[in-house]
C-alpha positions in Angstrom: 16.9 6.2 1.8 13.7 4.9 0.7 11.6 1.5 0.5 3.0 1.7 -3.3 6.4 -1.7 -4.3 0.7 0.6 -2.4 7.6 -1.2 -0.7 10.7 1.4 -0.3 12.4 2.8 -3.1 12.5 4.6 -6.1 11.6 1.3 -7.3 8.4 2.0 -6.1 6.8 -1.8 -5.3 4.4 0.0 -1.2 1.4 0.6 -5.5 2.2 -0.3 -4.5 5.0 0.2 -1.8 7.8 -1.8 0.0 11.0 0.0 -1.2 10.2 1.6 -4.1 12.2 2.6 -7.1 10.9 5.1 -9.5 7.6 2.6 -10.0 5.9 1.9 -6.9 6.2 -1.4 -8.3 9.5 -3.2 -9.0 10.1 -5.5 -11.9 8.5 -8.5 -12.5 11.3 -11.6 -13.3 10.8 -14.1 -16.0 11.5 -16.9 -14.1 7.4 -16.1 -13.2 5.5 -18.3 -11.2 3.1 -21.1 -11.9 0.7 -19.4 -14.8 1.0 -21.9 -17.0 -2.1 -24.0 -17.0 -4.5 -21.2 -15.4 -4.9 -21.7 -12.3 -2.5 -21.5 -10.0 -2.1 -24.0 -7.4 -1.9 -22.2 -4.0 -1.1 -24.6 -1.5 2.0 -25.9 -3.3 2.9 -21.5 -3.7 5.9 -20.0 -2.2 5.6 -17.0 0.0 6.9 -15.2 -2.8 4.7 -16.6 -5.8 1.9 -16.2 -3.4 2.2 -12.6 -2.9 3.2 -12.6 -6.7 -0.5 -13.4 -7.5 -2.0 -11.4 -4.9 0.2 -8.4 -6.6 -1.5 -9.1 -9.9 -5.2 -9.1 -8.0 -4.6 -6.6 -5.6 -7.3 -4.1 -7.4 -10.6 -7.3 -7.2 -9.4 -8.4 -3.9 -11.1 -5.5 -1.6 -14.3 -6.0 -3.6 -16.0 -8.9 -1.8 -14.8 -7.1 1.8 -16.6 -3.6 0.0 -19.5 -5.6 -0.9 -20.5 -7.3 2.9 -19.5 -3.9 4.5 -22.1 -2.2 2.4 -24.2 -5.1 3.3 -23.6 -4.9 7.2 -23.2 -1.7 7.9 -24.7 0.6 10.5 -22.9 3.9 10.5 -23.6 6.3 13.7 -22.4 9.8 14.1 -19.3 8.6 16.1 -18.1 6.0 13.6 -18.6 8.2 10.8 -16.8 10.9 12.3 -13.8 8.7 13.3 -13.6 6.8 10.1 -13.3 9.9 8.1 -10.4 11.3 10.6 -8.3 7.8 10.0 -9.1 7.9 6.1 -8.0 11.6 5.9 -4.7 10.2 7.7 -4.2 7.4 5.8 -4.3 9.8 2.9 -2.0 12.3 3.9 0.3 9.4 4.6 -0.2 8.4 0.5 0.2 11.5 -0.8 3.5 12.7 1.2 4.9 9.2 0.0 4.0 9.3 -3.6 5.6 13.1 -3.5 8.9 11.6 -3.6 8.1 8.7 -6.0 5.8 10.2 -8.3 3.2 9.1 -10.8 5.0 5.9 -10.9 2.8 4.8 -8.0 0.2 4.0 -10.4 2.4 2.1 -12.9 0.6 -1.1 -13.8 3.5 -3.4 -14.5 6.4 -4.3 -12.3 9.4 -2.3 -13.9 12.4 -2.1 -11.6 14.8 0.7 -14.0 15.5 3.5 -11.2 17.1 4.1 -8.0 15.9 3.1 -4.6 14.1 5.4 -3.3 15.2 6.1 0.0 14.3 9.3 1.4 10.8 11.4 3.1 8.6 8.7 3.6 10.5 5.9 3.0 13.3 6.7 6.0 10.8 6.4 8.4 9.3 3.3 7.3 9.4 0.9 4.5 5.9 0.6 3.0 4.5 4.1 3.6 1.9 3.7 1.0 0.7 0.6 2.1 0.5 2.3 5.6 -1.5 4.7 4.3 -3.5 1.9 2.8 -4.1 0.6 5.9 -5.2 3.7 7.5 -7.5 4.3 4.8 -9.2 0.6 4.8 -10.0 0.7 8.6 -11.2 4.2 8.2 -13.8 3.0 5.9 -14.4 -0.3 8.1 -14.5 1.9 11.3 -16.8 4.4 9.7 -19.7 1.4 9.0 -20.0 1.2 13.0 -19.8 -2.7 12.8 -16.8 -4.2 14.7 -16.9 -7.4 13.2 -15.9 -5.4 9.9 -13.2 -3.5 11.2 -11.3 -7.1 12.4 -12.1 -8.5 9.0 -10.4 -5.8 7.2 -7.6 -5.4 9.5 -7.1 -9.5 9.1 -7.5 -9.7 5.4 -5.4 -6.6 4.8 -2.4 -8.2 7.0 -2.7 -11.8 5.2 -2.6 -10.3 1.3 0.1 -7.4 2.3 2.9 -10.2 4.2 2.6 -11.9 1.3 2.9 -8.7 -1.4 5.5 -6.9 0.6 7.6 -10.6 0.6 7.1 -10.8 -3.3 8.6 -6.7 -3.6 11.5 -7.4 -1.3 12.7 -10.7 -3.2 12.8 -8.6 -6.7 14.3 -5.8 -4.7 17.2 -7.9 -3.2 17.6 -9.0 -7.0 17.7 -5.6 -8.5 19.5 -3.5 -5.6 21.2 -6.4 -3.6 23.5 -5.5 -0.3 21.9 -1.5 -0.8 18.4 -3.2 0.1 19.4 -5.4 2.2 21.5 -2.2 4.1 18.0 -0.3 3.8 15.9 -3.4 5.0 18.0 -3.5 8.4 17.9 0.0 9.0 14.4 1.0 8.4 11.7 -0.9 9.7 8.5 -2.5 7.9 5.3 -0.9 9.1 5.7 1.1 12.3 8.6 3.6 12.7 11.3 3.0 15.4 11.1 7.2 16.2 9.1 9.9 14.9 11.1 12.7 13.0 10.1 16.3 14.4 8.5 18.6 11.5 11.6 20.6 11.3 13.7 17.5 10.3 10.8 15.7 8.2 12.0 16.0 4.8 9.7 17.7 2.5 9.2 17.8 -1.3 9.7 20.9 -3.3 5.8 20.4 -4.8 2.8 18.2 -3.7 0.8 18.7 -7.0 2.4 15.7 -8.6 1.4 13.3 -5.8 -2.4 14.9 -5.5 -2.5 14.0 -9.6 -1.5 10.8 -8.9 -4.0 10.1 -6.1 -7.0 11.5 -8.0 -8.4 7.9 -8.5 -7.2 7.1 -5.2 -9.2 9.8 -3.8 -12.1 9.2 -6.0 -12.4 5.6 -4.9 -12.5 6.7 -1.2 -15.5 9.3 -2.1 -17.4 6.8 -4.0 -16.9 4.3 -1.0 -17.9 6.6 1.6 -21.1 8.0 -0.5 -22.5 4.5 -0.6 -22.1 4.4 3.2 -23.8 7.3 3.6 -26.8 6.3 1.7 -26.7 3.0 4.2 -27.1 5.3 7.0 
């Protein structure tokens, strides 16, 4: 069974992940937060309408963190190296993922219609894509070479993905009630109670679907790391 909503299921919410269903990201409820008058007030927010809005902004919000790395950062040989190795795995985390969920990864709105998506990725943990979103953001911190970055990320990824993953799961339990809730006690969030052996790991018939899908993934990676390079 599995969880892009970068959450678990076919319903694809970890592009977004936790659960996915055949769109990384699951269906968005009319009974929508506070839009009305523009800005939304925060403090008043739910969990759930929080991570609602971070959802909607999830593609801006690395942009000010981009920007001060590119500002502060001192890349050596070591970091460089490193950061590369834990972007690469981050990566291959992504791309086995979106094998079983397909190009619905990159869907835009928050369409629930499929099946939870249960299997590969999403047995072992629940937000595989966001994992490998994770791997890949403190690659790039780790490959600046400034540790003060690398905490940053790590802090501001954990605060905006609680409250993303929190917003997927509530329209998951809507959608696929006592299945997800089933799924959410037996698979675990973020880090997997036991590794599968390769012989057991479940594999897709192709991977050319999923390297399709991450070609903007992967182009966003290169562009980052080229203007780290020209910082060094």
């Amino acid at each position: 069974m599995k969880t892009t909503m970068e959450s678990t299921v076919t319903v694809n919410v970890n592009d977004h992940d936790t659960a996915k269903t055949t769109a990384e990201t699951p269906e968005r409820e009319a009974t929508a937060t506070s839009e009305g008058n523009g800005t939304a007030d925060w403090a008043k927010m739910s969990p759930v309408e929080i991570g609602e809005k971070l959802f909607q902004l999830r593609d801006f919000t690395p942009v000010p963190l981009i920007l001060l790395m590119l500002l502060a950062a001192k890349p050596t040989v070591v970091s460089a190296t490193l950061g590369l190795l834990v972007i690469a795995l981050g990566e291959l985390i992504r791309t086995y993922a979106v094998s079983f969920i397909g190009g619905v990864s990159r869907t835009r709105t928050t369409s629930t219609n499929q099946r939870l998506i249960t299997e590969g990725a999403f047995s072992i943990v629940r937000n595989p894509l966001y994992v490998g979103n994770f791997m890949i953001t403190a690659g790039v911190a780790i490959y600046s070479g400034v540790v003060w970055i690398v905490v940053l990320s790590a802090a501001a990824f954990a605060f905006q993905y609680y409250y993303i993953v929190k917003y997927e799961e509530s329209l998951l339990i809507k959608k696929f009630g006592s299945e997800y809730e089933d799924y959410l006690k037996k698979v675990p969030a973020w880090i997997p109670s036991s590794i599968p052996s390769m012989d057991t790991l479940p594999w897709p018939e192709t991977f050319a679907p999923a390297i399709r899908s991450e070609k903007r993934t992967l182009t966003a990676i290169a562009l980052v790391i080229l203007m780290l390079m020209l910082r060094a």
